[in-house]
C-alpha positions as a Python dict, from the first residue, in 0.01 Angstrom:
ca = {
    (1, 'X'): (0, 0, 0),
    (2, 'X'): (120, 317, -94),
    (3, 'X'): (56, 683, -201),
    (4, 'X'): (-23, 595, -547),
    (5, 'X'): (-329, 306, -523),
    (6, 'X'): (-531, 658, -383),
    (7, 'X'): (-403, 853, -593),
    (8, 'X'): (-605, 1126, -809),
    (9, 'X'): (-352, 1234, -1140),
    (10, 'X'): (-353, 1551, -1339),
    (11, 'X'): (-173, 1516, -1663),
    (12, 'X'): (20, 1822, -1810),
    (13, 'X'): (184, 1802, -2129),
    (14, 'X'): (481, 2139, -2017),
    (15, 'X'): (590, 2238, -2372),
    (16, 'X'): (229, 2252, -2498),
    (17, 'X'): (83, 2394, -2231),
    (18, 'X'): (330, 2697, -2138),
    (19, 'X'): (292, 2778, -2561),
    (20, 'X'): (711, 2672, -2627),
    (21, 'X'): (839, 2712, -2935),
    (22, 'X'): (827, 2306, -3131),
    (23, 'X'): (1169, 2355, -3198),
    (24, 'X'): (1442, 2392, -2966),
    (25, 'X'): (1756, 2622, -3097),
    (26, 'X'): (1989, 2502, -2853),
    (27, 'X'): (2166, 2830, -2836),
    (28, 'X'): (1866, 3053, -2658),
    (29, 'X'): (1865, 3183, -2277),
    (30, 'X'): (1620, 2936, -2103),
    (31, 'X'): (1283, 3093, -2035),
    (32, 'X'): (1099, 2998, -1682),
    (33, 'X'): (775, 2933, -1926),
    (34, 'X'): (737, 2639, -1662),
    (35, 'X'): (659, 2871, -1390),
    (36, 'X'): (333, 2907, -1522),
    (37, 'X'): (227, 2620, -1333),
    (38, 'X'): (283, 2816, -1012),
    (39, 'X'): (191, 3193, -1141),
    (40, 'X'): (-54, 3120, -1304),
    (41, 'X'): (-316, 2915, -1096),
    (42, 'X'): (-222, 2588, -1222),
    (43, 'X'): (-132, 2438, -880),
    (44, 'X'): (-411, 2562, -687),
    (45, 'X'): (-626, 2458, -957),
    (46, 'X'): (-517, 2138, -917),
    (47, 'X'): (-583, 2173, -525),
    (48, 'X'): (-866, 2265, -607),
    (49, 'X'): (-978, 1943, -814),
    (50, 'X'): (-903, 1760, -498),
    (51, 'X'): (-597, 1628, -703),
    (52, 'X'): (-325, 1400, -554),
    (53, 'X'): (-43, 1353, -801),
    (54, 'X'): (93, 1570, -1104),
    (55, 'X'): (189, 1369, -1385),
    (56, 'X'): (490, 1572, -1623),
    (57, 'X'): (557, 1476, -2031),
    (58, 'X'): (875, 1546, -2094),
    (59, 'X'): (1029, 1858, -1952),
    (60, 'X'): (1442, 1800, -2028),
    (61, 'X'): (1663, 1870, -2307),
    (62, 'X'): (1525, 1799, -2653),
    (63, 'X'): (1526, 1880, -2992),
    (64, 'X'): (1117, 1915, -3044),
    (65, 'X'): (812, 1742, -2875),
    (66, 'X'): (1002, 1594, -2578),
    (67, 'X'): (1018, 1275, -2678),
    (68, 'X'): (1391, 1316, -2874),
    (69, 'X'): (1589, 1353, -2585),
    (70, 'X'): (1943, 1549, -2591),
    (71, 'X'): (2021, 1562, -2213),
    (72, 'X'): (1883, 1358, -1940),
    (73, 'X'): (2029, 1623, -1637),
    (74, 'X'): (1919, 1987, -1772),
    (75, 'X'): (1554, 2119, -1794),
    (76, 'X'): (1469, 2208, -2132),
    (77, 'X'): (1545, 2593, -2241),
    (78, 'X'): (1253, 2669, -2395),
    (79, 'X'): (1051, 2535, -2022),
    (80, 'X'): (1301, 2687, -1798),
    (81, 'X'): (1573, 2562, -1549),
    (82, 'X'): (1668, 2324, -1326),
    (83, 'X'): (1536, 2532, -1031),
    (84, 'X'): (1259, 2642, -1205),
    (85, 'X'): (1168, 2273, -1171),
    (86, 'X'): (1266, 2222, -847),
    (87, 'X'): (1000, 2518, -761),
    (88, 'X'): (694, 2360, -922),
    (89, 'X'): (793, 2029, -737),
    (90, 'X'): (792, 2185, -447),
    (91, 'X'): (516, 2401, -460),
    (92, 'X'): (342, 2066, -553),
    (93, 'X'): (451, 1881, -245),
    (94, 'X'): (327, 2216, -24),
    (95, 'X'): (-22, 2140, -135),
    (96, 'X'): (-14, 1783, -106),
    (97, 'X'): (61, 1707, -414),
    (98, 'X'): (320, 1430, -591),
    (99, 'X'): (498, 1456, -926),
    (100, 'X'): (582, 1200, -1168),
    (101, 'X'): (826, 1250, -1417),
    (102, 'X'): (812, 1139, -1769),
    (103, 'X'): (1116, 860, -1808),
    (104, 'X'): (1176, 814, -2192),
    (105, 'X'): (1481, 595, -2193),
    (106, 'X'): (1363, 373, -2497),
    (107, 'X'): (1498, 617, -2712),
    (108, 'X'): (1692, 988, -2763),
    (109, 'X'): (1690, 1210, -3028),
    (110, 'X'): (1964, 1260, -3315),
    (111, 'X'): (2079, 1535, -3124),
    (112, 'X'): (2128, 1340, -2741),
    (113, 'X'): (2485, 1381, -2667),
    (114, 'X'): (2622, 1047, -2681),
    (115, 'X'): (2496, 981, -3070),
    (116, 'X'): (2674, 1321, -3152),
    (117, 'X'): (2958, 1188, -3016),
    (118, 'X'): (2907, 868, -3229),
    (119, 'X'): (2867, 1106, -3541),
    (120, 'X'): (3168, 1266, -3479),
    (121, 'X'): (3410, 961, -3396),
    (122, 'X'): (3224, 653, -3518),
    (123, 'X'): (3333, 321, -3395),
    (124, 'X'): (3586, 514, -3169),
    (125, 'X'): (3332, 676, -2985),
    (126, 'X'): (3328, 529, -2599),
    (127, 'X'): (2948, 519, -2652),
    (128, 'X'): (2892, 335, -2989),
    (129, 'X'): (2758, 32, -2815),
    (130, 'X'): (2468, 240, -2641),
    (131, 'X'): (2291, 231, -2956),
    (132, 'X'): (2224, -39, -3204),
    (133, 'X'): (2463, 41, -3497),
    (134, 'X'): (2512, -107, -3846),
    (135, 'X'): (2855, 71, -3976),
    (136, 'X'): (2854, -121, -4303),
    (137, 'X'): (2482, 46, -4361),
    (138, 'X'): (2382, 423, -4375),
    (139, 'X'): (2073, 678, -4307),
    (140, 'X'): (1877, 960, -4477),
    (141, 'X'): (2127, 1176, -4345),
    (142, 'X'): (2420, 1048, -4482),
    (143, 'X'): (2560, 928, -4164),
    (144, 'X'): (2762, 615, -4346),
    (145, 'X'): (2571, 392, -4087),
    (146, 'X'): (2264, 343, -3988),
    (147, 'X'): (2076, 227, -3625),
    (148, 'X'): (1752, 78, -3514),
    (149, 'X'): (1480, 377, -3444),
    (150, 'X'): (1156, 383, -3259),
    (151, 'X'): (836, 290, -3461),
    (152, 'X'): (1075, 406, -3797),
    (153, 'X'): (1133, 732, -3671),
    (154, 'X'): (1492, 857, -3793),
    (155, 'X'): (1502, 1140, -3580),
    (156, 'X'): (1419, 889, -3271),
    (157, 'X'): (1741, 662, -3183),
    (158, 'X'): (1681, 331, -3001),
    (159, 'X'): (1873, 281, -2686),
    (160, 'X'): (2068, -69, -2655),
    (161, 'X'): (1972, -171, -2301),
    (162, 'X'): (2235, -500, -2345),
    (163, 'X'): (2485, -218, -2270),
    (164, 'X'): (2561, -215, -1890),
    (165, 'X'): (2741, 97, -1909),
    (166, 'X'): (2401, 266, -2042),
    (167, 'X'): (2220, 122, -1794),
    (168, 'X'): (2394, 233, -1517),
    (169, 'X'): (2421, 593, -1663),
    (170, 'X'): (2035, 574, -1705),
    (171, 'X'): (2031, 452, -1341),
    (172, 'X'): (2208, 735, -1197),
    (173, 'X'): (1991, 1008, -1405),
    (174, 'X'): (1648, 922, -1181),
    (175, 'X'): (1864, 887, -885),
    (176, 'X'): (1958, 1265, -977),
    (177, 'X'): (1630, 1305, -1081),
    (178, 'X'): (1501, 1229, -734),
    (179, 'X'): (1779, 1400, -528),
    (180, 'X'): (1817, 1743, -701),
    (181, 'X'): (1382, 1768, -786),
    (182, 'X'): (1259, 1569, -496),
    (183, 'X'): (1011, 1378, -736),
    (184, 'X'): (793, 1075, -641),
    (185, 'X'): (846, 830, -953),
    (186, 'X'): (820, 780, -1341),
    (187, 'X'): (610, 740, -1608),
    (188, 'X'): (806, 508, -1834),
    (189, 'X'): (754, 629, -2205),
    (190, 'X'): (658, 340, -2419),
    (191, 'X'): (772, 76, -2158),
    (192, 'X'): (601, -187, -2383),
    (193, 'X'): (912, -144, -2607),
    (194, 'X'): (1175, -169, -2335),
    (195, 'X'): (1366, -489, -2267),
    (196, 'X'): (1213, -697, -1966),
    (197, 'X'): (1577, -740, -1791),
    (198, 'X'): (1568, -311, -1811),
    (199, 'X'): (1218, -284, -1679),
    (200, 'X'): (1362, -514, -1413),
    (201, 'X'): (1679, -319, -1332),
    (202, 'X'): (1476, 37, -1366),
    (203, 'X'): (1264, -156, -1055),
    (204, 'X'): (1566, -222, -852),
    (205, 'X'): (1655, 99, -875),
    (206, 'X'): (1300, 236, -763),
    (207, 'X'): (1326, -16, -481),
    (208, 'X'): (1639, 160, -360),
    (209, 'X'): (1491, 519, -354),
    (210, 'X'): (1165, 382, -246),
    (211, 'X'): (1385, 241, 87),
    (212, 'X'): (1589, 569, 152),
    (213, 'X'): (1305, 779, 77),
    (214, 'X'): (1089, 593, 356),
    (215, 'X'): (1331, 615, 624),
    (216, 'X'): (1217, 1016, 546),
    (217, 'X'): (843, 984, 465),
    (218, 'X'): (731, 652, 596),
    (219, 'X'): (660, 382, 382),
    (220, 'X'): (329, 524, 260),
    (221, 'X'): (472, 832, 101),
    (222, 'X'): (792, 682, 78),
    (223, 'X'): (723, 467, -237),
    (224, 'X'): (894, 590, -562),
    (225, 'X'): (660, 528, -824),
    (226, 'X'): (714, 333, -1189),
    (227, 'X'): (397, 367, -1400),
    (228, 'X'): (488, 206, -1725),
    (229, 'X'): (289, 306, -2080),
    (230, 'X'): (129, 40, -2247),
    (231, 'X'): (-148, 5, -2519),
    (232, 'X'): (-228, -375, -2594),
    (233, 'X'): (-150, -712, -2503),
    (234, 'X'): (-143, -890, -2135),
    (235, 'X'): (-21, -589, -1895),
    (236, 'X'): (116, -814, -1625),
    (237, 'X'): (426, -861, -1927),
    (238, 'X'): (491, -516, -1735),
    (239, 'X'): (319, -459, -1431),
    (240, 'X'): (384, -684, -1134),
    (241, 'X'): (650, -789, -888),
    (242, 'X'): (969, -713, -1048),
    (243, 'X'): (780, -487, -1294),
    (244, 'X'): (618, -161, -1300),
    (245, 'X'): (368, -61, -1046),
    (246, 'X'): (78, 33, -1246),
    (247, 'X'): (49, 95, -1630),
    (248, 'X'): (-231, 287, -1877),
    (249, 'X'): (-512, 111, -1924),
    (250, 'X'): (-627, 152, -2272),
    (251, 'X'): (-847, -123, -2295),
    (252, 'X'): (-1090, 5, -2059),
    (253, 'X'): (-989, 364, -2214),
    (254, 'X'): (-1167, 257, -2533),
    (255, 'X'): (-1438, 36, -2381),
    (256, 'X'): (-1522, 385, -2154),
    (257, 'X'): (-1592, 640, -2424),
    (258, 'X'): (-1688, 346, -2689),
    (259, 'X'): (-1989, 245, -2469),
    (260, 'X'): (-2113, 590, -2462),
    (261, 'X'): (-2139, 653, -2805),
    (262, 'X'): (-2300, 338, -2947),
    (263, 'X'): (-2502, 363, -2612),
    (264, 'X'): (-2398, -4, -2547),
    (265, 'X'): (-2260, -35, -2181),
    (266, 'X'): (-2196, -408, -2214),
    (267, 'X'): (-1870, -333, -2398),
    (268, 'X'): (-1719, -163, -2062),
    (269, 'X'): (-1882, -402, -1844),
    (270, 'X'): (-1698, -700, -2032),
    (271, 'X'): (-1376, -496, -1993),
    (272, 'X'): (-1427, -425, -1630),
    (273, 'X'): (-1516, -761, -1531),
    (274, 'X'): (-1235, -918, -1767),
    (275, 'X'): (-1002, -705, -1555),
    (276, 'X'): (-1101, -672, -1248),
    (277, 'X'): (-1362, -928, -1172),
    (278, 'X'): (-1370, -1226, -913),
    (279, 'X'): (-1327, -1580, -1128),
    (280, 'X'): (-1018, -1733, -1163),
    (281, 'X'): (-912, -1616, -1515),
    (282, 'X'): (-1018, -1235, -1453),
    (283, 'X'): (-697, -1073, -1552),
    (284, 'X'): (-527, -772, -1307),
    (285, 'X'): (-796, -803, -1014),
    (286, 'X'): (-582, -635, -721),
    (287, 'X'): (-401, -396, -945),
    (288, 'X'): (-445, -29, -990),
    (289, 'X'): (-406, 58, -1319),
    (290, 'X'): (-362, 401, -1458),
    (291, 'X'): (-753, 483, -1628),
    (292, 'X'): (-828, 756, -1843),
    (293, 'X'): (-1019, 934, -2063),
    (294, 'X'): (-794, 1111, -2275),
    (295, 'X'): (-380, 1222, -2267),
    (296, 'X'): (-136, 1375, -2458),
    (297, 'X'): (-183, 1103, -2717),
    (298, 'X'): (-525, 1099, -2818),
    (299, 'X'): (-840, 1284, -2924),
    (300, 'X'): (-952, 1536, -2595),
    (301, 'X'): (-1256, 1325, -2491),
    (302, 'X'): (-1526, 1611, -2572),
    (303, 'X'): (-1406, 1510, -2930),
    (304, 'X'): (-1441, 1176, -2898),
    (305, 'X'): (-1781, 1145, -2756),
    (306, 'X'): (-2080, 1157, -3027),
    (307, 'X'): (-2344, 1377, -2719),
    (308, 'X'): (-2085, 1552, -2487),
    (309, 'X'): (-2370, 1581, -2247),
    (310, 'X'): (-2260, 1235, -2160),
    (311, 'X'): (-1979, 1416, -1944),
    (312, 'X'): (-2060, 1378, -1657),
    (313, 'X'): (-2187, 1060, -1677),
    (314, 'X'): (-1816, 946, -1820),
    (315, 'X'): (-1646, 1095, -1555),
    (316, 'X'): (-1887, 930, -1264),
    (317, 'X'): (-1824, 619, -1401),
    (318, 'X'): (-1434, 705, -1478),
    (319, 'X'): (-1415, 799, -1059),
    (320, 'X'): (-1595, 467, -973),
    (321, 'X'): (-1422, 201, -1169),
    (322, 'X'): (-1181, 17, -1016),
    (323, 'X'): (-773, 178, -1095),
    (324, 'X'): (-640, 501, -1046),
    (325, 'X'): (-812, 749, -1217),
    (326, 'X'): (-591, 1030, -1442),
    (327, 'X'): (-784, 1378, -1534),
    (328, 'X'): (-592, 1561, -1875),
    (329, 'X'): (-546, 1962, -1834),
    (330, 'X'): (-806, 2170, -1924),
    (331, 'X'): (-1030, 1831, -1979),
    (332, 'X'): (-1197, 1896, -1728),
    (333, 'X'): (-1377, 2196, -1808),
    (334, 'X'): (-1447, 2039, -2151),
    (335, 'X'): (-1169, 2144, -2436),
    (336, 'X'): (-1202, 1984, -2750),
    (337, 'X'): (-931, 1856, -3001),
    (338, 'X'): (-897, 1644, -3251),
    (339, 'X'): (-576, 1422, -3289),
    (340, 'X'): (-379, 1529, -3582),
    (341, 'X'): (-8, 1516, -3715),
    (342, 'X'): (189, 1653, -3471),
    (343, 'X'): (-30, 1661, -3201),
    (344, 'X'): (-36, 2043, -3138),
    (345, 'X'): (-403, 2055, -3126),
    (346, 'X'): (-440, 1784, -2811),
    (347, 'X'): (-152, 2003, -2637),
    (348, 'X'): (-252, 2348, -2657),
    (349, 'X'): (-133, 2657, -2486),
    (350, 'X'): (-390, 2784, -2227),
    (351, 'X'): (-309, 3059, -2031),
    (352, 'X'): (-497, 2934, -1694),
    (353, 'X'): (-709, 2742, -1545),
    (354, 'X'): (-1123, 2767, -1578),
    (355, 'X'): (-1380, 2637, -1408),
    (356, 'X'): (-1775, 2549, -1440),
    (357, 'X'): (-2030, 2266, -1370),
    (358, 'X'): (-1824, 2011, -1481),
    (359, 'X'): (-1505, 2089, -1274),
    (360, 'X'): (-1697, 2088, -1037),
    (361, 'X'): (-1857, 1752, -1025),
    (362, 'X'): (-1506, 1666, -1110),
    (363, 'X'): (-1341, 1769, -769),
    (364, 'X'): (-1651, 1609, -543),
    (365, 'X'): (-1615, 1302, -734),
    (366, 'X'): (-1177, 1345, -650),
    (367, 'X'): (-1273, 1409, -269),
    (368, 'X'): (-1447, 1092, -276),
    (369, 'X'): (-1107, 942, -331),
    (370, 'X'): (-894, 1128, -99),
    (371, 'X'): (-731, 903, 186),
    (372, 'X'): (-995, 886, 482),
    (373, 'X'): (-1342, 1035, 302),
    (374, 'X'): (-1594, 857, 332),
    (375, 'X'): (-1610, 531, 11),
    (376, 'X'): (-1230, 637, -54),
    (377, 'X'): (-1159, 276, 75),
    (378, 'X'): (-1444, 102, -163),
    (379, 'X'): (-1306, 274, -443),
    (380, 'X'): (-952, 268, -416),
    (381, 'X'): (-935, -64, -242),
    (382, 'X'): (-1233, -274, -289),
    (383, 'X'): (-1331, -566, -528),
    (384, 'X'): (-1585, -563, -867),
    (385, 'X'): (-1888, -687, -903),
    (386, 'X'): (-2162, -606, -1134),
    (387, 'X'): (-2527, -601, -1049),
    (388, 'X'): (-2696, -494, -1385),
    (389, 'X'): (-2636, -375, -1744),
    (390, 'X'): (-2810, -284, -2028),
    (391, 'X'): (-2754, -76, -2318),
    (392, 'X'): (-2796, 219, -2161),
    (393, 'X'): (-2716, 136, -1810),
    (394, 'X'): (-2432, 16, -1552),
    (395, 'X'): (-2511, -117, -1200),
    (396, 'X'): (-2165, -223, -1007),
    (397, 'X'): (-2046, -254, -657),
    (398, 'X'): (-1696, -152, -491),
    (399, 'X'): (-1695, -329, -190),
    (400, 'X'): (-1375, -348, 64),
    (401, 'X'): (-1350, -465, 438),
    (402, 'X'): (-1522, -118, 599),
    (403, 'X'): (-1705, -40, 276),
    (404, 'X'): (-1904, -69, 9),
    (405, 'X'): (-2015, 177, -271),
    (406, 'X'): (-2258, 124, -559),
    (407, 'X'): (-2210, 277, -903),
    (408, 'X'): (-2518, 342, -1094),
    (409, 'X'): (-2417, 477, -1456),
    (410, 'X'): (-2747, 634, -1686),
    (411, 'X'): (-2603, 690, -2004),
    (412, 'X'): (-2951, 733, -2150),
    (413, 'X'): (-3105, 1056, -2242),
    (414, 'X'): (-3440, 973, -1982),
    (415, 'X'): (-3395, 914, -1609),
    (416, 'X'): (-3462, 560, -1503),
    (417, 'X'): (-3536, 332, -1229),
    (418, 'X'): (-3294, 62, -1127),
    (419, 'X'): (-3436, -240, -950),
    (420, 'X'): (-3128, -476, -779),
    (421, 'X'): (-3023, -609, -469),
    (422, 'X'): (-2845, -339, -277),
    (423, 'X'): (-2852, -596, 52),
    (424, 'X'): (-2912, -253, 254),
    (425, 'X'): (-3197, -19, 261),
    (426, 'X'): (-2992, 351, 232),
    (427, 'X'): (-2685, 502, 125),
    (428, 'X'): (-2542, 839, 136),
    (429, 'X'): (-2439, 1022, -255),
    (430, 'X'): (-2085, 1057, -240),
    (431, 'X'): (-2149, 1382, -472),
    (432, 'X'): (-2426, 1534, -327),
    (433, 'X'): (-2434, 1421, 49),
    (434, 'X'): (-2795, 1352, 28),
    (435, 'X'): (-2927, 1032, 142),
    (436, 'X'): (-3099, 773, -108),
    (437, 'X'): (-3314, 515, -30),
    (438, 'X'): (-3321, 198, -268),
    (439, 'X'): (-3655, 85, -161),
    (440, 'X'): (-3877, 61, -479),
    (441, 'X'): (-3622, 68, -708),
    (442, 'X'): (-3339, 350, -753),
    (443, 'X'): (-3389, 664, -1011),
    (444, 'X'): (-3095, 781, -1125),
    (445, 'X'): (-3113, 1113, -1386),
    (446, 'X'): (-3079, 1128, -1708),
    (447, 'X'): (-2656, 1160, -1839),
    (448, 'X'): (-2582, 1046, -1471),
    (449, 'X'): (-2376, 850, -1271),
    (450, 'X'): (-2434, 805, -911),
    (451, 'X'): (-2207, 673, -626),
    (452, 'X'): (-2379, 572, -315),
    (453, 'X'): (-2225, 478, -27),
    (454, 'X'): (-2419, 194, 130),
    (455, 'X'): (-2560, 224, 501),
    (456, 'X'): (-2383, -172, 556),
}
């Protein structure tokens, strides 16, 4: 048990947010566009959500979006300094708040300072064997070799994680990471491409700042976090003992907005149960995986839903489901954006914060999460079992030792009345407060999810 399973994330793509240049000069004076986060409301707005944990993309060295690394150890120019990071994570931790970093050690970018070095010296280079190099081949840019990329991507340069030496250099960045920011784990960048003995070794080396850091914190808020990407597949290949903690869960991702729009909840019902169910052969029961409805990667989920009056309904059932539930900036007040090339329209620039209706529902749903509120331990902690579905509805209890919370999702554009089992007579709404009494069936509104907190 740890910090994390209770966790509440907020998701903040930095070089899209704070409006950065795309492309990095290397030669300008750094900016402090990162303070923004602080100055600017960003933090308190965040407070304000009832949020838990800030989740950073890439904020170091690189040549574009983030993602093409050129040095591990200094804060990107066009986001600020070092100690313009250290400030955000600590105005973070004042309020409460963790902060994952965004660990991309699959790959660098052309301009990462151990491939110039290659460029300039070839097979004399000290660091030729931390990539995976053909010198008898060559490259679009006339290199006279070429090298295994990410997904294709030229300008992206595969890491060779059978090097020890890289590994250990890799090692000692998130130690530095940890000691000079003071941040509380990783996001691993595509960790379904990184080698299982390196996902192994990057958990040793979480063990070892989770064990100094608790002698500090206590175990609780001691625990250095590894939250490894993933899109398909079995996730315990990555998640587990030896493994990451938690990774994304896109299956239910898909199966959360998918539902809504064909107005067929039996397609997140299988995934929930699938995943979190009680048979034998239910797949990552126990686990808290990261849920979502959109990131940096995908369509803003105002997009992606067909009637975005099913909000609120989305996000009820997003707060009730079993894993750890992630909220994307400025989501939450309803942006839209379309995923494109490039991606600059599902990062945008926004200069602050805003609030309204649904923000609001959004933070009492997060305060029904927070360590100690009443249902926090049903629905970070307790087991999965449906009641009902139909097309247009969800019935599903979270129940744990002290606990036990029902989930009643209306997707439907009429209110309806739900007639199951509750095996108690009342229950208190974790969003409204107001008591609710199941006796003659339960009416739940129309675009509406409900959590109740049973009486027993």
């Amino acid at each position: 048990m740890s910090w994390f399973e209770e966790a509440v994330v907020y998701q903040v793509y930095p070089l899209g947010l704070t409006g950065a240049p795309y492309e990095n000069d290397g030669v300008s004076v750094p900016t402090s566009r990162m303070l923004q986060l602080v100055d600017n409301g960003w933090i308190d707005h965040m407070a304000g959500l009832n949020v838990t944990c800030l989740l950073l993309n890439p904020v170091f060295e690189s040549g574009t979006h983030g993602y093409d690394t050129r040095d591990y150890l200094q804060v990107d120019r066009r986001l600020g300094t070092n100690d313009d990071l250290r400030r955000v994570v600590d105005a973070c931790h004042e309020h409460g708040i963790k902060v994952l970093l965004d660990g991309v050690f699959n790959h660098v970018g052309r301009g990462f300072w151990a491939f110039a070095d290659v460029l300039a010296h070839r097979q004399e280079s000290p660091y030729a064997g931390w990539f995976r190099i053909d010198f008898e081949g060559d490259n679009e840019w006339g290199d006279g070799f070429s090298y295994d990329c990410w997904e294709g991507v030229g300008e992206l340069v595969t890491l060779n994680h059978d090097n020890f030496e890289l590994n250990a250099y890799l090692a000692d960045v998130i130690r530095r990471w940890e000691g000079e920011f003071g941040i509380d784990g990783l996001r691993l960048d595509v960790a379904y491409c990184l080698d299982p003995g390196f996902l192994g070794y990057l958990r040793q080396v979480a063990d070892e700042l989770t064990a100094r850091r608790s002698e500090r914190l206590g175990p609780r808020d001691g625990k250095f976090a590894l939250v490894g990407e993933t899109l398909f597949g079995d996730y315990r290949r990555w998640m587990g003992e030896g493994l990451c903690d938690a990774v994304t869960n896109y299956e239910l991702y898909k199966g959360l907005w998918s539902s809504m729009n064909a107005r067929n909840m039996h397609e997140v019902a299988y995934s929930l149960k699938r995943q979190s169910g009680s048979e034998p052969w239910d797949l990552y029961t126990g686990h808290h995986l990261l849920t979502f409805l959109d990131n940096h990667d995908v369509a803003r989920i105002a997009t992606q839903l067909a009637d975005v009056r099913q909000l609120p309904a989305l996000y009820g059932l997003l707060f009730g489901a079993p894993g750890v539930p992630a909220l994307y900036y400025g989501s939450e007040w309803g942006i839209t954006g379309e995923k494109r090339p490039g991606d600059h329209e599902i990062r945008p620039a926004l200069a602050a914060p805003e609030s309204n209706a649904l923000t609001e529902l959004i933070a009492a749903l997060a305060v029904a999460r927070r360590p100690g509120a009443p249902g926090s331990e049903a629905l970070a902690w307790g087991d999965y079992e449906e009641l009902q579905v139909s097309p247009t509805t969800l019935v599903f209890q979270r129940a744990s030792e002290h606990e036990r919370v029902i989930v009643a999702v209306n997707a439907g554009d009429e209110a309806c009345t739900l007639h199951f089992d509750a095996r108690c007579g009342r229950a208190t709404d974790l969003v409204t407060g107001q008591w609710h009494d199941f006796g003659g069936g339960s009416t739940v509104a129309p675009l509406t999810t409900c959590l109740w907190l049973c009486e027993r």
